[in-house]
N, CA, C and O of each residue as an XYZ file, in Angstrom:
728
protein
N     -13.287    101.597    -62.038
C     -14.679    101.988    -62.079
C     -14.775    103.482    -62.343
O     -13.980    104.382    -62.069
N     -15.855    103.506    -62.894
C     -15.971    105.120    -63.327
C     -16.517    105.924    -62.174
O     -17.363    105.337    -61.500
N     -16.197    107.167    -61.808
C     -16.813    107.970    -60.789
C     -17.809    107.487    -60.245
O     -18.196    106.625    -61.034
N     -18.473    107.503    -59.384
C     -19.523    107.492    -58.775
C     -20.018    108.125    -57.518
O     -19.629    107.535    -56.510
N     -21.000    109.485    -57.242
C     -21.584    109.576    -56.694
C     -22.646    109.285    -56.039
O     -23.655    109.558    -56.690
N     -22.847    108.858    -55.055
C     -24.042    108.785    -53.962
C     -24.972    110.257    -53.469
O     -24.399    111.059    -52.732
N     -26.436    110.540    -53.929
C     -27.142    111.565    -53.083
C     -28.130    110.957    -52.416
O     -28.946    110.294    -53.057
N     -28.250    111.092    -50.780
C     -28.903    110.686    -50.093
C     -30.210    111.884    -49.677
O     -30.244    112.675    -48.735
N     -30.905    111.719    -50.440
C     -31.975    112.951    -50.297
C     -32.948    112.599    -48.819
O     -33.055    111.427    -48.456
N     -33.348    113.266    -48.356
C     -34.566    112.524    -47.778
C     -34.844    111.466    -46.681
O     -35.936    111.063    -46.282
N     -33.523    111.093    -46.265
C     -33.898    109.495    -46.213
C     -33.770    109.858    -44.301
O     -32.902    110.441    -43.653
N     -34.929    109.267    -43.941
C     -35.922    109.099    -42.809
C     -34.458    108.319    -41.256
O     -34.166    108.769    -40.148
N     -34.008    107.196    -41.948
C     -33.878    105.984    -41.142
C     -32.150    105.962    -40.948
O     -31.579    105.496    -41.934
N     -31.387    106.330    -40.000
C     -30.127    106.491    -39.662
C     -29.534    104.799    -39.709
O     -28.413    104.363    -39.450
N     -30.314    104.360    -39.981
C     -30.074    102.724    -40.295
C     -30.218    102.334    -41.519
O     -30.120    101.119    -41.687
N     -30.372    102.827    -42.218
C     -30.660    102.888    -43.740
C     -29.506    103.640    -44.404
O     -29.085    103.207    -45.478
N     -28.910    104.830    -43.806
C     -28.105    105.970    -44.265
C     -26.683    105.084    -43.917
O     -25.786    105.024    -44.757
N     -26.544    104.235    -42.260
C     -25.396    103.282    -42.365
C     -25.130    102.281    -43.428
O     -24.080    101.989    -44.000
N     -26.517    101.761    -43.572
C     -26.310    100.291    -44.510
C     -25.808    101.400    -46.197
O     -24.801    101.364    -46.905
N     -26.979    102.186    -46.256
C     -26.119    102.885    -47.812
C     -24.485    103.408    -48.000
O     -24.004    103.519    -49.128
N     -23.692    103.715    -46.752
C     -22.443    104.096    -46.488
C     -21.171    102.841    -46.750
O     -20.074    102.798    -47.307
N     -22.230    101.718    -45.842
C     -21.535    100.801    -46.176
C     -21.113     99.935    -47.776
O     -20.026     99.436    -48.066
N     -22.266     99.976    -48.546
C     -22.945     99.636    -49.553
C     -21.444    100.458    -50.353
O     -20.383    100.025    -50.804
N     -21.961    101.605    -50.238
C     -20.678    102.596    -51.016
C     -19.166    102.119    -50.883
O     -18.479    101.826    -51.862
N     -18.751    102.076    -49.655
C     -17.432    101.661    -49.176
C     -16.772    100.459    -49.735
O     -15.581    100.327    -50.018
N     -18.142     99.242    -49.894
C     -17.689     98.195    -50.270
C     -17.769     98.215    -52.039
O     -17.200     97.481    -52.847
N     -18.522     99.132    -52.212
C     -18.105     98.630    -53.672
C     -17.658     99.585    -54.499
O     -17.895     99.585    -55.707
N     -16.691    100.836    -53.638
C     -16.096    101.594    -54.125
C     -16.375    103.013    -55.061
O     -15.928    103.501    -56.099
N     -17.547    103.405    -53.872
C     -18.339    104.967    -54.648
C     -17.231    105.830    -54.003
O     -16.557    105.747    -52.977
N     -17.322    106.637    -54.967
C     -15.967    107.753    -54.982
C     -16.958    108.435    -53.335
O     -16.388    108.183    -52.273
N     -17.874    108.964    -53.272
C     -18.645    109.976    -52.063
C     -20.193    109.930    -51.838
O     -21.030    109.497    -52.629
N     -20.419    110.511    -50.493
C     -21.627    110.522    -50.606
C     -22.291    112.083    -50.404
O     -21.499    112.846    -49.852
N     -23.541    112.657    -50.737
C     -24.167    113.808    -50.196
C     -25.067    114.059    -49.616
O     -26.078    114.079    -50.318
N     -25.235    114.299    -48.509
C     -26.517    114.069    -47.638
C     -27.090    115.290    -47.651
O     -26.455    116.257    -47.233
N     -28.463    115.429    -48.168
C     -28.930    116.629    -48.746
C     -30.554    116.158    -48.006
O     -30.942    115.071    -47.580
N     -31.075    117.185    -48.070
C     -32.675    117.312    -47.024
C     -32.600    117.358    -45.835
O     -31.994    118.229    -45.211
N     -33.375    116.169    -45.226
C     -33.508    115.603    -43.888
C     -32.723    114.929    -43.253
O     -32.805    114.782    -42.033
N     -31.582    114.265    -44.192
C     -31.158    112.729    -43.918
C     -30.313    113.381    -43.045
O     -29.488    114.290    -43.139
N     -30.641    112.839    -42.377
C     -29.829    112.667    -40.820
C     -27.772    112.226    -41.295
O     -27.193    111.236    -41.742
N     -27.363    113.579    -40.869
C     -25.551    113.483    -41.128
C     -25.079    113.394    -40.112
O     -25.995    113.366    -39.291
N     -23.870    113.308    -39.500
C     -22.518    113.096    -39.069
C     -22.295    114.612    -38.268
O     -21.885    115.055    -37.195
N     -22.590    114.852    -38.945
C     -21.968    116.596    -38.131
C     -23.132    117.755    -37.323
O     -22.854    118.822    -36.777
N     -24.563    117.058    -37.496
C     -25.881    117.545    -37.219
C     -26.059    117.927    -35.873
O     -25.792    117.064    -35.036
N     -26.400    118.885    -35.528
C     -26.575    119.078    -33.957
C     -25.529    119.333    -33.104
O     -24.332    119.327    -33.391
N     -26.124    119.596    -31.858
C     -24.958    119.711    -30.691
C     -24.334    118.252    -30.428
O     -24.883    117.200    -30.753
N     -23.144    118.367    -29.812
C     -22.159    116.905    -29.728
C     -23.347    115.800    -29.226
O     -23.821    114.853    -29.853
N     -23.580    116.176    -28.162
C     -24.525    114.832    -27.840
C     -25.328    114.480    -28.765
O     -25.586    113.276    -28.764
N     -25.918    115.225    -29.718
C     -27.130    114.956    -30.833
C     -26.515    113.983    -31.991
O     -26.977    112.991    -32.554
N     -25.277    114.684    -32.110
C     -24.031    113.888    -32.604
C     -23.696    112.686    -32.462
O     -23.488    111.818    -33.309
N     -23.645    112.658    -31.227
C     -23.086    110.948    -31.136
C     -24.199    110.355    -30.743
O     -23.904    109.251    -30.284
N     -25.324    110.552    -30.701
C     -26.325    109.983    -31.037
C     -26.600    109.062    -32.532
O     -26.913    107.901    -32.792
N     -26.294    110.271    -33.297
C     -27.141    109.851    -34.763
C     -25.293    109.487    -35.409
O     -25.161    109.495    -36.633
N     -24.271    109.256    -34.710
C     -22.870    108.581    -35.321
C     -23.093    107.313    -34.429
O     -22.433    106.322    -34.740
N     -23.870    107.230    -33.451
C     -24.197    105.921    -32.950
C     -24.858    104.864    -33.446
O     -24.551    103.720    -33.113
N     -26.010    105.176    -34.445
C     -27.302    104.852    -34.909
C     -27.009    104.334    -36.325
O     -27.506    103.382    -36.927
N     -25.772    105.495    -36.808
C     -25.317    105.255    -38.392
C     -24.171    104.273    -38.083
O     -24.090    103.300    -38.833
N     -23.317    104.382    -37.136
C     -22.348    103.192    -37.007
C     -22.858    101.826    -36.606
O     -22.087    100.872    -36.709
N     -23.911    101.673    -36.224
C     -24.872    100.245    -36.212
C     -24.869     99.679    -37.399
O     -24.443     98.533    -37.259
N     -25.166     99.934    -38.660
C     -24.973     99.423    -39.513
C     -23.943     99.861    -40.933
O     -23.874     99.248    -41.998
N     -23.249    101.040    -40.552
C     -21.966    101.477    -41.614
C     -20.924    100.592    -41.105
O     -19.879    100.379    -41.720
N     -21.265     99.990    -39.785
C     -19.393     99.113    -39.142
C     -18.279     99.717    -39.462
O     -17.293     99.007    -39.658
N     -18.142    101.443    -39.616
C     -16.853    101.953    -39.926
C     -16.889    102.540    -41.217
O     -16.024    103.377    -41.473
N     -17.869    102.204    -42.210
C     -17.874    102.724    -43.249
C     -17.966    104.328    -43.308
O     -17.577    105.163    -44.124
N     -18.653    104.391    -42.082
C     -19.037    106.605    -42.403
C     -17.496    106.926    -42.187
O     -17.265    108.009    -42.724
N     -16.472    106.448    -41.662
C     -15.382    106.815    -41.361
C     -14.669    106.878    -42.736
O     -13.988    107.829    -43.121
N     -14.925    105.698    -43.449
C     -14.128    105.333    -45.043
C     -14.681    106.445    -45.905
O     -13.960    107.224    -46.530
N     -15.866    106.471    -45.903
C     -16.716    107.226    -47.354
C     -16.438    108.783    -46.868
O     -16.554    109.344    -45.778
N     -15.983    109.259    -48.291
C     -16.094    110.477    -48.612
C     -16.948    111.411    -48.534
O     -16.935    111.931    -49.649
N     -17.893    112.089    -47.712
C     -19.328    112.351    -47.710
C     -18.885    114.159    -46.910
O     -17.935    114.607    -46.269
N     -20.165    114.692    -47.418
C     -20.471    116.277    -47.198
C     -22.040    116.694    -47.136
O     -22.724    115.884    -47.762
N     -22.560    117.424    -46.726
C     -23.819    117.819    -46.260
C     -24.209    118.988    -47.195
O     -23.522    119.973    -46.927
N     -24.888    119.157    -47.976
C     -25.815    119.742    -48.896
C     -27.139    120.148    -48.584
O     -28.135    119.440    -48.436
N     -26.981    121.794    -48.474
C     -28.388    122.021    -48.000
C     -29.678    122.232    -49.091
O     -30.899    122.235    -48.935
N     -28.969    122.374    -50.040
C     -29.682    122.911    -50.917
C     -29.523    121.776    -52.472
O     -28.770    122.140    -53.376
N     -30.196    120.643    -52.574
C     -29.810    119.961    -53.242
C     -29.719    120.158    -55.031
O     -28.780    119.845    -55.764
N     -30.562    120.559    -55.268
C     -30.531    121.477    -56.770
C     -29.638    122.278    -57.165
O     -29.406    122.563    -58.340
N     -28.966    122.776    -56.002
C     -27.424    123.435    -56.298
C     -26.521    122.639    -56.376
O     -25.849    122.711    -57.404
N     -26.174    121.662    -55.427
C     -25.784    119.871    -55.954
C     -25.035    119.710    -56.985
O     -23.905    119.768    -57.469
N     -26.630    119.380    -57.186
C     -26.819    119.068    -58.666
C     -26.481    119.578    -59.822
O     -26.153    118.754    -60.676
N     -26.452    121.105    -60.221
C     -25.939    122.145    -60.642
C     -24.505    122.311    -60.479
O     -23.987    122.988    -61.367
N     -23.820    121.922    -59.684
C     -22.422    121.803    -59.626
C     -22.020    120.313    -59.958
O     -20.944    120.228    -60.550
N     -22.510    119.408    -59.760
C     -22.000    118.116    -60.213
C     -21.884    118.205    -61.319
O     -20.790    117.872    -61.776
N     -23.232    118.821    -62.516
C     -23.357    118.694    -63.454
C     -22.064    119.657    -64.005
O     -21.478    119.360    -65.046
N     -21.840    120.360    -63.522
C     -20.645    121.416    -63.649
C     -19.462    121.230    -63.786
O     -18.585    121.917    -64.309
N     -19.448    120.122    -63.224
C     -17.986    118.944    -62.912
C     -17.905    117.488    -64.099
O     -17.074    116.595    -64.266
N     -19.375    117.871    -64.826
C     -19.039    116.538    -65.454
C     -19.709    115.231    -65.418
O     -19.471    114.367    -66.263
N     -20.701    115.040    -64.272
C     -21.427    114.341    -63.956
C     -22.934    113.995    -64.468
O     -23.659    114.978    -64.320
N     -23.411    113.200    -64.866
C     -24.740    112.940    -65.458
C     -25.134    112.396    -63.801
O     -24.554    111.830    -62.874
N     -26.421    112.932    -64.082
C     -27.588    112.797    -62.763
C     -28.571    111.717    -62.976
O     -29.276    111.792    -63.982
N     -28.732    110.594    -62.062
C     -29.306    109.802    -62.476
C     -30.091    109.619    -61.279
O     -29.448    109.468    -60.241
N     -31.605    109.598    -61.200
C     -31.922    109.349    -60.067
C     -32.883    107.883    -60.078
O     -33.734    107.661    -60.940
N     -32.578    107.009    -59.015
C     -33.547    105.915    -58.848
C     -35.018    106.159    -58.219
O     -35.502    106.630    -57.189
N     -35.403    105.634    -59.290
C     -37.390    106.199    -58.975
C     -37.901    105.600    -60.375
O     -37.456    105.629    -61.523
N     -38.757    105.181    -59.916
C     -40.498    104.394    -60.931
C     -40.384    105.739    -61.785
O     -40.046    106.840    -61.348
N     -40.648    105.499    -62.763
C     -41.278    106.350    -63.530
C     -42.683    106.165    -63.468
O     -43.184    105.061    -63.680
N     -43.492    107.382    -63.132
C     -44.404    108.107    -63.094
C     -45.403    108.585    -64.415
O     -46.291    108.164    -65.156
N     -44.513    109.859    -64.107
C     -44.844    110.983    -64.903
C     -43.992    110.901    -66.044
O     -44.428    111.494    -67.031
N     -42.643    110.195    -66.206
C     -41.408    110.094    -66.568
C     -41.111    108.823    -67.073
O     -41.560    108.047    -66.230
N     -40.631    108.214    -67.933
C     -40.603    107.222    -68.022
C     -38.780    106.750    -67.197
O     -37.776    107.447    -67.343
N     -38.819    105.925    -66.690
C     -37.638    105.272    -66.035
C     -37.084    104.433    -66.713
O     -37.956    103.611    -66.994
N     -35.710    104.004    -67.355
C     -35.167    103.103    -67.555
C     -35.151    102.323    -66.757
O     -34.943    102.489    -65.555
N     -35.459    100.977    -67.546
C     -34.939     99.626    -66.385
C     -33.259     99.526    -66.495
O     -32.635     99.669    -67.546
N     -32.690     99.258    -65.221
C     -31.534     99.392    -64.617
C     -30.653     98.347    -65.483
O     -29.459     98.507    -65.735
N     -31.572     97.077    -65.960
C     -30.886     96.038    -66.099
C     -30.750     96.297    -67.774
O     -29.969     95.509    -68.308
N     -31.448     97.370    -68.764
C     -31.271     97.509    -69.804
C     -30.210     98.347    -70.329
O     -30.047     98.397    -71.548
N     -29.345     99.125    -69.409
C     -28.348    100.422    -69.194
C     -27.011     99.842    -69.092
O     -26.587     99.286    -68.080
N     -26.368     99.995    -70.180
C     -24.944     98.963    -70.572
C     -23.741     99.697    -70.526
O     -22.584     99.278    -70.580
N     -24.195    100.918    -70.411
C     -22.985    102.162    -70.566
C     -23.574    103.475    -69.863
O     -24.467    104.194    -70.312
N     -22.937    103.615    -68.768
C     -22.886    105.132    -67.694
C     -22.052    105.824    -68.751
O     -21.497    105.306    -69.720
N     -22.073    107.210    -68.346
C     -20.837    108.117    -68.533
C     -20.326    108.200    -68.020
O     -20.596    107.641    -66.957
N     -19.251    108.812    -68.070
C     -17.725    108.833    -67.249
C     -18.146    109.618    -65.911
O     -17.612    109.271    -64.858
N     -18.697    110.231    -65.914
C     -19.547    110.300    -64.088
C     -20.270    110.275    -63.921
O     -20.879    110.926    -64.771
N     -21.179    109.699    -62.910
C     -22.197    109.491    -62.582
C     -22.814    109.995    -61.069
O     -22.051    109.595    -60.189
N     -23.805    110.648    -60.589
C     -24.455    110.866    -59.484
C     -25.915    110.127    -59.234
O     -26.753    110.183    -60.134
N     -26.145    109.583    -58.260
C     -27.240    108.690    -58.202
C     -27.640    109.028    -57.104
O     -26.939    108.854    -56.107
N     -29.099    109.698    -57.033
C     -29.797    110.107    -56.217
C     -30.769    109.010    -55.817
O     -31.219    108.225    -56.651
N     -31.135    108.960    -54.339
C     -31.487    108.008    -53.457
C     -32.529    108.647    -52.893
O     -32.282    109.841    -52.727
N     -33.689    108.284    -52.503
C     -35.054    109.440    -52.484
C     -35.345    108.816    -51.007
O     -34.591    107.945    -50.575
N     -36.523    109.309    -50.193
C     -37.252    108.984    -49.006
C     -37.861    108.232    -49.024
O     -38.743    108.332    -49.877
N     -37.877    107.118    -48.263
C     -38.330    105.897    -47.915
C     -39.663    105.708    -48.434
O     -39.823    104.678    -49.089
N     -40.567    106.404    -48.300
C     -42.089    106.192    -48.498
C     -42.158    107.257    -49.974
O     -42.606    106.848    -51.045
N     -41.720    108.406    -49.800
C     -42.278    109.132    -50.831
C     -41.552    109.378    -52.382
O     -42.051    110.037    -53.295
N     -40.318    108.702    -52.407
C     -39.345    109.327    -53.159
C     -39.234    110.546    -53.289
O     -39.808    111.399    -52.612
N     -38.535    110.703    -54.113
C     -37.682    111.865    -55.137
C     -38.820    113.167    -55.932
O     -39.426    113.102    -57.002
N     -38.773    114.236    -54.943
C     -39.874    114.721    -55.334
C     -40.233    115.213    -56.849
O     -39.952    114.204    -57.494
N     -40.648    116.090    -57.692
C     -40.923    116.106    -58.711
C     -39.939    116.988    -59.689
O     -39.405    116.877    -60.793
N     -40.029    117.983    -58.550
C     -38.467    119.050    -58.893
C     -37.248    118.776    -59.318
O     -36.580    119.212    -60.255
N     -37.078    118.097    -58.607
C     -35.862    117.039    -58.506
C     -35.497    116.134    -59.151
O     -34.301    115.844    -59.180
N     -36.696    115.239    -60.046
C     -36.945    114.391    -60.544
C     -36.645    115.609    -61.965
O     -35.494    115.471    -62.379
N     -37.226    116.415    -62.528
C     -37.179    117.373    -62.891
C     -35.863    117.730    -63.935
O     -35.740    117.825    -65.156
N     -34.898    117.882    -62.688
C     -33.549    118.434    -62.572
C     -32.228    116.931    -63.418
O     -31.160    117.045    -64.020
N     -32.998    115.808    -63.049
C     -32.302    114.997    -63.347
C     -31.849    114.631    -65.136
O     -32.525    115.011    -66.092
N     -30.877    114.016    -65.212
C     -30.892    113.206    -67.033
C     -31.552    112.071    -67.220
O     -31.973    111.711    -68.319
N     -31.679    111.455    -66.187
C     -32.137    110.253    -66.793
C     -32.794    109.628    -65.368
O     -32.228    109.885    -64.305
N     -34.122    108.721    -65.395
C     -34.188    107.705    -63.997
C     -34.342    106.395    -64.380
O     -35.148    106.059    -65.248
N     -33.375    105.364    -63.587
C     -33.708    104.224    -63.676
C     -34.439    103.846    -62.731
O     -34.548    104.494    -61.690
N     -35.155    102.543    -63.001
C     -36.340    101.804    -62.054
C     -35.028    100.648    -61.779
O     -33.922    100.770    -62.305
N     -35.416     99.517    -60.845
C     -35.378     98.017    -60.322
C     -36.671     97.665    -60.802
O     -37.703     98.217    -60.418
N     -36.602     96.477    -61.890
C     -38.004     95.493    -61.873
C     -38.210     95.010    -61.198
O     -37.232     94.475    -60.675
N     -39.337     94.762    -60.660
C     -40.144     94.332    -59.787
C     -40.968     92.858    -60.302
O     -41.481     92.745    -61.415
N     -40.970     92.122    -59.582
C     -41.919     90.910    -60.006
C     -42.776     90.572    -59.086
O     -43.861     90.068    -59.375
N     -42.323     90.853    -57.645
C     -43.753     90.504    -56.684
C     -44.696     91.531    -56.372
O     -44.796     92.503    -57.120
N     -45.458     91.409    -55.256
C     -46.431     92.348    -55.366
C     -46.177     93.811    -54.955
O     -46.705     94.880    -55.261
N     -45.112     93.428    -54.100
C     -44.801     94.887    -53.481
C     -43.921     95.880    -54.304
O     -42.985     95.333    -54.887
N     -44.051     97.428    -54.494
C     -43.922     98.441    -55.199
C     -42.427     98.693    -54.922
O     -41.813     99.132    -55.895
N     -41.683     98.497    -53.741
C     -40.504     99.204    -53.995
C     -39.957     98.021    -53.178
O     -40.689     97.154    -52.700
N     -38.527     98.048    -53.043
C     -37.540     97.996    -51.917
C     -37.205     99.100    -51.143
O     -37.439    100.288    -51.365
N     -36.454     98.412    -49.922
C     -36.134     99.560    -49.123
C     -35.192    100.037    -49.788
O     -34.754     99.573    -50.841
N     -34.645    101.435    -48.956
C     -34.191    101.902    -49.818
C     -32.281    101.569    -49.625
O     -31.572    102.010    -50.529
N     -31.777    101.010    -48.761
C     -30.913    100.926    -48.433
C     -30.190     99.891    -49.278
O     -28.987     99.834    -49.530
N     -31.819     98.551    -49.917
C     -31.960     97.062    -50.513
C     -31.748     97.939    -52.223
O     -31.123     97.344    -53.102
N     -32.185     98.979    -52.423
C     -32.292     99.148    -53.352
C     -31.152     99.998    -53.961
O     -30.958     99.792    -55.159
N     -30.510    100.743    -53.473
C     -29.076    101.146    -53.392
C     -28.192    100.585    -53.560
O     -27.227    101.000    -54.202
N     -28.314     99.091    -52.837
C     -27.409     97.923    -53.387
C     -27.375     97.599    -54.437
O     -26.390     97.388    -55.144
N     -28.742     97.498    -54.730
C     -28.677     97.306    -56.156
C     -28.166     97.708    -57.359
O     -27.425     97.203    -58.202
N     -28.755     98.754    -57.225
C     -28.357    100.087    -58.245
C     -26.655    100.391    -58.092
O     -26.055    100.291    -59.162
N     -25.987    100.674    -57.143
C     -24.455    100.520    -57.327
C     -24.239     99.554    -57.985
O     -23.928     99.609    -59.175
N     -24.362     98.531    -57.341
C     -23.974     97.039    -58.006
C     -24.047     96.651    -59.693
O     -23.239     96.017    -60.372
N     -25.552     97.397    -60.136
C     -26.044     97.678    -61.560
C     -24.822     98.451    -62.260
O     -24.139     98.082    -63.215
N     -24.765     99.354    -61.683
C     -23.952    100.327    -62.275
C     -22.345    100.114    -62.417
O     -21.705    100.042    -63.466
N     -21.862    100.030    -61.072
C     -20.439     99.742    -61.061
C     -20.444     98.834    -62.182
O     -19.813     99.135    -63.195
N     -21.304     97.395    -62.082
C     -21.013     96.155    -63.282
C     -20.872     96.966    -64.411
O     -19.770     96.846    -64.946
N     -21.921     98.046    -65.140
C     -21.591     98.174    -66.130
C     -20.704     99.571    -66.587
O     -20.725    100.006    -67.738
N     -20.110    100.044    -65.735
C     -19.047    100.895    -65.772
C     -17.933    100.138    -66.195
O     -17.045    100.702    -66.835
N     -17.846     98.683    -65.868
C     -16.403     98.042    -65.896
C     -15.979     98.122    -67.324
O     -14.862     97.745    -67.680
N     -17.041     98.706    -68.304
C     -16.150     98.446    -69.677
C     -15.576     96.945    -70.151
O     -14.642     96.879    -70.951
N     -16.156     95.844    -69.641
C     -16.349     94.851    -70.543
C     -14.877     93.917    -69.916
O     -14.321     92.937    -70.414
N     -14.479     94.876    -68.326
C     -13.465     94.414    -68.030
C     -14.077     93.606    -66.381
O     -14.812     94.059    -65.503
N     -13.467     92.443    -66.502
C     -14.594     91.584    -65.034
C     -14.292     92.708    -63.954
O     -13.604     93.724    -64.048
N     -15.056     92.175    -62.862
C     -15.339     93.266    -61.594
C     -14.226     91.603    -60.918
O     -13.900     90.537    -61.440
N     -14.022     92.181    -59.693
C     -13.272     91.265    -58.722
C     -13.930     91.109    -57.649
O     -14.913     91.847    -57.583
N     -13.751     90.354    -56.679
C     -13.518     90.355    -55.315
C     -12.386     90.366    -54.297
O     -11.513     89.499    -54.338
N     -12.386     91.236    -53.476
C     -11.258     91.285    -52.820
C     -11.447     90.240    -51.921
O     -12.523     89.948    -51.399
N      -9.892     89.428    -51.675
C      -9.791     87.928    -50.706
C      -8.909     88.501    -49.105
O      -8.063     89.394    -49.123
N      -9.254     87.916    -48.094
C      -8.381     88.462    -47.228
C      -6.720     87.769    -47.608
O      -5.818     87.595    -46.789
N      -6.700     87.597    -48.440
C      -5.343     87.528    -48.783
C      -4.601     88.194    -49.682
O      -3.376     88.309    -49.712
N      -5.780     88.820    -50.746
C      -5.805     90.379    -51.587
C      -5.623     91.498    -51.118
O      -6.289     91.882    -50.157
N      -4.969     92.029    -51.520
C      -5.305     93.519    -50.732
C      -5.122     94.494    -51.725
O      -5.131     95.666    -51.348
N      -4.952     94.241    -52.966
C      -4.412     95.105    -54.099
C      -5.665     94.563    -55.370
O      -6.247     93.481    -55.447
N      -5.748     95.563    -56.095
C      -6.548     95.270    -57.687
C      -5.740     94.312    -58.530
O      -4.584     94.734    -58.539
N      -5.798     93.702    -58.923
C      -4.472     93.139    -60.216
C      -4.420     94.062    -61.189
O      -5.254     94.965    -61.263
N      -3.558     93.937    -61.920
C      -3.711     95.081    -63.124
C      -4.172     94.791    -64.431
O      -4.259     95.689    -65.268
């Protein structure tokens, strides 16, 4: 699979930030960056700490331990260095103002990728949105406007990794697997 970054901008719900950790772990995102609000791993005094490593291990089951992840205060600088490294910026969000690719029309990433993950209610503010190369949407068919965002992360890896594979199948690992085939 080709690179993949995770940016967790914003995001409100230390149960949301586990399930996205996990999400990563299992389907093999190189890291994650927790940039804004989103509640990290290393935040606060110890007790505040194992508070919010309590809250994120509810639903990471071990994953914050697996994933590669660092705290970003300043996310536009990020971004500015990812891009620095090679990385195309892709952030998930409706197009607006912007028009959004649909996820399911995008057949070829570049060889790195960063995928920014916005705040529960408000997304990805405009700046930011701004800063990015490209945004894909999730189509929607029922009435409601988004998924959560943790539901929608799944997605979007899942979108992506598939079409990173280069035309080569994706696997599943068996508990009797423990290796890629070649």
């Amino acid at each position: 699979m080709k690179p993949l970054i995770v940016i967790l901008y914003n995001i409100r719900s230390t149960y949301n930030v586990g399930a996205i950790l996990r999400t990563c772990e299992c389907l093999g995102v190189d890291g994650a960056i927790f940039s804004g609000y989103t509640p990290f791993l290393d935040k606060g005094l110890p007790h505040e700490q194992a508070k919010l490593r309590k809250q994120i291990h509810k639903t990471a089951l071990g994953a914050e331990e697996l994933v590669a992840w660092e705290r970003r205060d300043d996310i536009l600088t990020a971004i500015s260095d990812l891009r620095a490294k090679g990385y195309k910026i892709y952030a998930l969000e409706q197009g607006i103002e912007r028009p959004a690719l649909n996820i399911l029309d995008v057949k070829n990433y570049p060889n790195q990728v960063a995928l920014i993950l916005g705040e529960e209610v408000h997304g990805i503010p405009k700046e930011i949105l701004a800063a990015c190369d490209e945004l894909i949407e999730i189509p929607m068919r029922g009435q409601k406007e988004s998924f959560n965002v943790s539901v929608a992360a799944g997605i979007a890896i899942w979108e992506i990794s598939k079409a990173s594979q280069n035309g080569k199948e994706m696997y599943l690992r068996t508990q009797k697997e423990s290796q890629q085939p070649e």
